[in-house]
Structure formats: structure tokens, C-alpha cells
C-alpha positions, -999 to +999 in steps of 0.1 A: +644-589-586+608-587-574+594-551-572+558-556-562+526-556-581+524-517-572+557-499-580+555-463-582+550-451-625+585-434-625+603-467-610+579-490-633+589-467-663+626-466-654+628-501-663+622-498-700+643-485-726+631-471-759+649-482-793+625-469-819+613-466-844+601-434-835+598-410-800+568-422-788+576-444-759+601-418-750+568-395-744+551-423-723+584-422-702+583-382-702+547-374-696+552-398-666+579-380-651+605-401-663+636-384-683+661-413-686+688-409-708+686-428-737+704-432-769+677-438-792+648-429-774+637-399-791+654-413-824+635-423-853+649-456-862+643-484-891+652-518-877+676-532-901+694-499-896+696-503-859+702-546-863+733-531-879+741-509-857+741-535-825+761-554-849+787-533-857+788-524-817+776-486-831+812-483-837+807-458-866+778-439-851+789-400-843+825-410-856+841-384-880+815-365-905+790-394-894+763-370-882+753-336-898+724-310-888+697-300-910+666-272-905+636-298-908+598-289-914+592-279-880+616-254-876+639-276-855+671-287-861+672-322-867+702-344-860+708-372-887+734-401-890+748-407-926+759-444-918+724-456-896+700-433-909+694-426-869+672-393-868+663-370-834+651-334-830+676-316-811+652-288-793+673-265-809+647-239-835+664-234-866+682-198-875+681-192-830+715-212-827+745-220-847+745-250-864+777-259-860+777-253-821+748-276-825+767-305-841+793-305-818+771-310-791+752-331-803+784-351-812+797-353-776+760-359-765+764-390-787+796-407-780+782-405-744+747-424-746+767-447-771+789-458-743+763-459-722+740-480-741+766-501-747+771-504-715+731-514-701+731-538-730+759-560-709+744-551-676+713-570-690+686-550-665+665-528-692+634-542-712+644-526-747+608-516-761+608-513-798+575-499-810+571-524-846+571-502-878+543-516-907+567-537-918+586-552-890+576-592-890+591-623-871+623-626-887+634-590-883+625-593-848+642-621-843+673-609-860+673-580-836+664-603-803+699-618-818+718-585-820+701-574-788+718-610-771+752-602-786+760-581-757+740-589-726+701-606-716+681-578-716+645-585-723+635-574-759+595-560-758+579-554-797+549-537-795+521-534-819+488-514-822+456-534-831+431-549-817+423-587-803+445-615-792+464-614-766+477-579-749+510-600-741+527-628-742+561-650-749+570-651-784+581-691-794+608-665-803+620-653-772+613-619-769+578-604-755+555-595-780+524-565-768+501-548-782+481-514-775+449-503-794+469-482-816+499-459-820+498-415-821+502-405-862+534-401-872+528-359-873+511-358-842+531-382-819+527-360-788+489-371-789+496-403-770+471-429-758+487-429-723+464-458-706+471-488-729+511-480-725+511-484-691+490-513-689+515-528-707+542-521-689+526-530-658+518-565-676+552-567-689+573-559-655+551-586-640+556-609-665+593-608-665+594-604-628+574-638-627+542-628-617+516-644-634+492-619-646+505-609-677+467-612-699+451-601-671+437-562-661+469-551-645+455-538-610+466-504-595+457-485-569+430-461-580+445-424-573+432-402-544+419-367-543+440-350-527+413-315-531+381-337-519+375-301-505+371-285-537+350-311-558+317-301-544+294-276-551+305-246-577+326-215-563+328-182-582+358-169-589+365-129-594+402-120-605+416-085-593+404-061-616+446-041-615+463-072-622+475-091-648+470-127-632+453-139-604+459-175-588+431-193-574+433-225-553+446-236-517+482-242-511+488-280-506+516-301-482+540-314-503+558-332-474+538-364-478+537-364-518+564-383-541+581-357-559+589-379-587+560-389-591+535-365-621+504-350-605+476-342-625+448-310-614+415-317-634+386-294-631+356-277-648+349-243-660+320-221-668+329-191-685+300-165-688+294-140-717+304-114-698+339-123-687+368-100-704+399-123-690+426-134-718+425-167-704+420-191-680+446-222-669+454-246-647+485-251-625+510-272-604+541-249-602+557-245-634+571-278-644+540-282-668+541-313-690+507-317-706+477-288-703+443-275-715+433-240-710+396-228-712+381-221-745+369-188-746+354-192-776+330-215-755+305-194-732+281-201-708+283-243-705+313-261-682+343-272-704+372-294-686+405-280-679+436-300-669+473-296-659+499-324-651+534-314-637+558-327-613+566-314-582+588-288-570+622-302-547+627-275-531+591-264-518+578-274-490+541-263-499+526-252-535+496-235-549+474-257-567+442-244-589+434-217-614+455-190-628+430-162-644+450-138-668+441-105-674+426-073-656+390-062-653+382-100-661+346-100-643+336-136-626+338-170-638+322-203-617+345-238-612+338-271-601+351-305-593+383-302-584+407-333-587+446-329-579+457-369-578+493-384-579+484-395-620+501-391-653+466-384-665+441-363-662+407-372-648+383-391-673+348-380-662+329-366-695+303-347-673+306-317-644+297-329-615+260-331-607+259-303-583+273-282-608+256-292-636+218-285-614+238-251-598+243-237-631+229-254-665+249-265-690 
């Protein structure tokens, strides 16, 4: 079915399902709003394991003493499979919840996105995304384009990270083979290149929808401003000197804005010497998913702060802009305001110029 050149990020994103080999696609999905459930989209995954598991219809997958729960290096409790080696953080911190009331969520939780799964996988509508591992060549991914094809025709998408050749195309293979300019560490996985991602979904939803722009710049529409108002000349800010926080910023329509859709509020900063504040944010409600707070450590020049959220369902109108905490702050100066429908924040490296000849930095 033909969507358009245009869809909205959450329905472009909807389309594609992560399996592995780690949570980083399931980030590109979440930082743009997008929360599917997925069996293995937070998982870390090794590709023989999960050919095996396709094979084997994930029969033994949760069964019995299958899965167990461990405290891992980050203080979470990891979930882990003894027969597939499938590994996931469950959000739960380790020595805050029982373990064992852990596990047998966790084991429900499973037997229900298995059946699911199993269940897209004959449907044939997703584009399974596997983000290659260092040592994941043709043959493995052809092996799993033949697991995958056991139980429906669901596009398979391998990605890899690199630069030149081509940012997609049709493997002689079968499956779609893409490329970004490179992948978040391993340990810092939340720090995701968003851009390249969802070029490449936009190229690959085209492609498979049979448009044919596939190497091409994938066009969009270029996000409005929805605070034009605020992105010219600098306004001072002075938080009430009895209260703990004070909220900046007009309170926007929400009637004509997609609520699915993330929003981001980009704007710049100058924090003088003088201020006494314990910090300064941005804000769209409180459905943050990705923020920078001022640095007070950085004094008299304009630093960039960003928020992006998604919106509220049951608001009619929301206050956008600056949230000051602290009493007795003193003053602090903004500038260039941007609050766009966006997964990202705005790029610009530099204040705007009215700022920049207002106050010096």
C-alpha cells in the first residue's frame, strides 16, 4: 500500500520492527514517539541465536526455567534466556523490586510478544531491521532472510555503519541492505545519531512502497516554528524571588498539533555571574524524552538548551518555554526560540545574530 512520500515520523516508524542485535533502533522508534511492542526490540541479540530461534518457531523461549534475572552493571535487572542467549533490561533497579516478582512478569510479558511476533511474521506487513553486528556477513544474512521467510514476506532491512557506497539498495540476496555513518558505542547506546536513521527509513519505506528514490536525499517537509514570536531579539527573564520554580513561555494551541507526533523546544541561554538559580530547563509538559539543561558552570556567553516530548491527550493548550528553579535566582537573558513538530532538536551552532550583537558572547 502506498503511503505518500510524507507520512507522519510515528506512522513511518510504525512500520519497522527491531530484531537486534542490540536496543538501538528501538531508541530511534522511542525518541520519535513510537513505543511499539516488540519482542526483541530492546533485546540484545547474536544472529545465529535468533536464526535459531525463528527456526525453532521460539518454541523454547520463556518455557520452563528458560529465562532467569540477574543484577547487571548498571544497577538494572537484566532479563536473560538460557536457551537463545536473548538479553533485555527490564527498567526494574536492582535491590528496589523482587526478583522473583520480576521474573514472572517478565515471563508473561514474554509468552505475549512471542505470540505476537509470531503472529506479524505471517501477516508479512513489518520491515524487520536488524542492525549487523562486526561479524554478521552475507551468508548469515541470508540464512536469516530464510528463517525470516519461513513464516511470512516481511521485508528483512540489515543495516550497517560506514561510510561510501550506496545508502540503500536490493541485495542479489533478497533482503535490503542500508547503511548509516555509524552506530552509538555499545555503553552509550542512548547517544544516537538520529538523522541518518531516519533517512533511511524514509528511503527504505519508499523503496519497498515502489517509489523510486531510494539513493536519493529523502525529501521532507522542513519543520515550522511554531514560537516565530519568540526567536527575535533577547528577553530577560527574572524568576520569583519566594518560589521554588518559575515557568517562562506562552501557552500554545494544541488543537491543530498531532499529538503523536514528538515536538522539540530549542533555545539559547545566557546565564550571568550573578544568577543564584539551581538550574535552568526547558519544557513541553512532562512527557520529556531527550533534554539539555543550562550549564551553570558556563557564565556570561549563550549555551543551547533543548527539550523534546510528546504532547499531552488530554490538554487542550500547554505551556511551552523555560522552567527556572530556585528562589532569589536574579535575571537570566534567552533567545531564539524554536518549538517545531521534530524528533530533533534545532541544529544552528550560533545564537541568533540579534542576540549575539544584544549581548556578546
Amino acid at each position: 500500500m502506498r503511503t505518500g512520500l510524507h507520512p507522519p515520523l510515528h506512522a513511518l516508524l510504525g512500520r519497522f520492527e527491531s530484531i537486534g542485535d542490540n536496543c538501538e533502533f528501538g531508541l530511534v522508534q522511542r525518541y520519535c514517539g513510537v513505543e511499539n511492542l516488540g519482542l526483541l526490540r530492546f533485546s540484545a541479540s547474536r544472529i545465529d541465536d535468533l536464526i535459531h530461534a525463528l527456526d525453532s518457531d521460539f518454541e523454547l523461549y520463556g518455557q520452563g526455567n528458560d529465562l532467569f534475572v540477574y543484577p547487571h552493571a548498571s544497577n538494572y535487572l537484566f532479563c536473560r534466556s538460557h536457551r537463545y542467549v536473548f538479553e533485555y533490561n527490564t527498567g526494574h533497579l536492582a535491590g528496589s523490586d523482587d526478583p522473583a516478582a520480576v521474573l514472572k512478569r517478565e515471563s508473561r510479558k514474554v509468552a505475549y510478544l512471542k505470540r505476537r511476533f509470531l503472529e506479524d511474521l505471517r501477516l508479512g506487513e513489518k520491515i524487520l531491521l536488524r542492525k549487523a553486528g562486526a561479524d554478521e556477513g552475507s551468508d548469515a544474512v541470508a540464512a536469516l532472510l530464510r528463517a525470516v521467510r519461513r513464516h511470512g514476506s516481511c521485508e528483512l532491512l540489515s543495516v550497517r555503519a560506514g561510510e561510501g557506497g550506496p545508502r540503500l539498495r536490493r541485495h542479489e540476496g533478497g533482503w535490503l541492505e542500508g547503511r548509516v555513518e555509524r552506530f552509538a558505542p555499545y555503553d552509550q547506546v542512548a547517544s544516537v545519531d538520529l538523522p541518518p536513521w531516519l533517512d533511511l527509513c524514509r528511503r527504505t519505506a519508499a523503496l519497498v512502497d515502489g517509489f523510486p528514490m531510494a539513493d536519493r536525499p529523502a525529501s521532507h517537509r522542513p519543520p515550522v516554528n511554531l514560537l516565530s514570536a519568540f526567536s527575535g531579539r533577547p528577553r530577560r527573564h527574572r524568576p520569583d524571588p519566594d518560589a521554588e520554580q518559575t515557568v517562562f513561555g506562552p501557552l500554545v494551541d494544541l488543537q491543530p498539533l498531532d499529538r503523536k507526533a514528538v515536538h522539540a523546544l530549542t533555545c539559547w541561554v545566557w546565564v550571568p555571574r550573578a544568577y543564584r538559580g539551581e538550574g535552568i530547563s526547558a519544557a513541553i509538559g512532562d512527557r520529556r524524552l531527550r533534554s539539555r539543561e543550562a550549564d551553570l558552570g558556563l557564565r556570561d556567553q549563550w549555551q543551547k538548551l533543548h527539550v523534546t516530548a510528546t504532547l499531552p491527550d488530554d490538554h487542550r493548550r500547554l505551556r511551552v518555554g523555560l522552567v527556572a528553579r530556585g528562589p532569589g535566582a536574579g535575571a537570566f537573558w534567552s533567545a531564539g526560540w524554536r518549538f517545531e513538530e521534530n524528533p530533533e532538536p534545532d541544529a544552528a551552532p550560533r545564537a541568533p545574530l540579534a542576540a549575539r550583537l544584544m549581548i556578546r558572547g
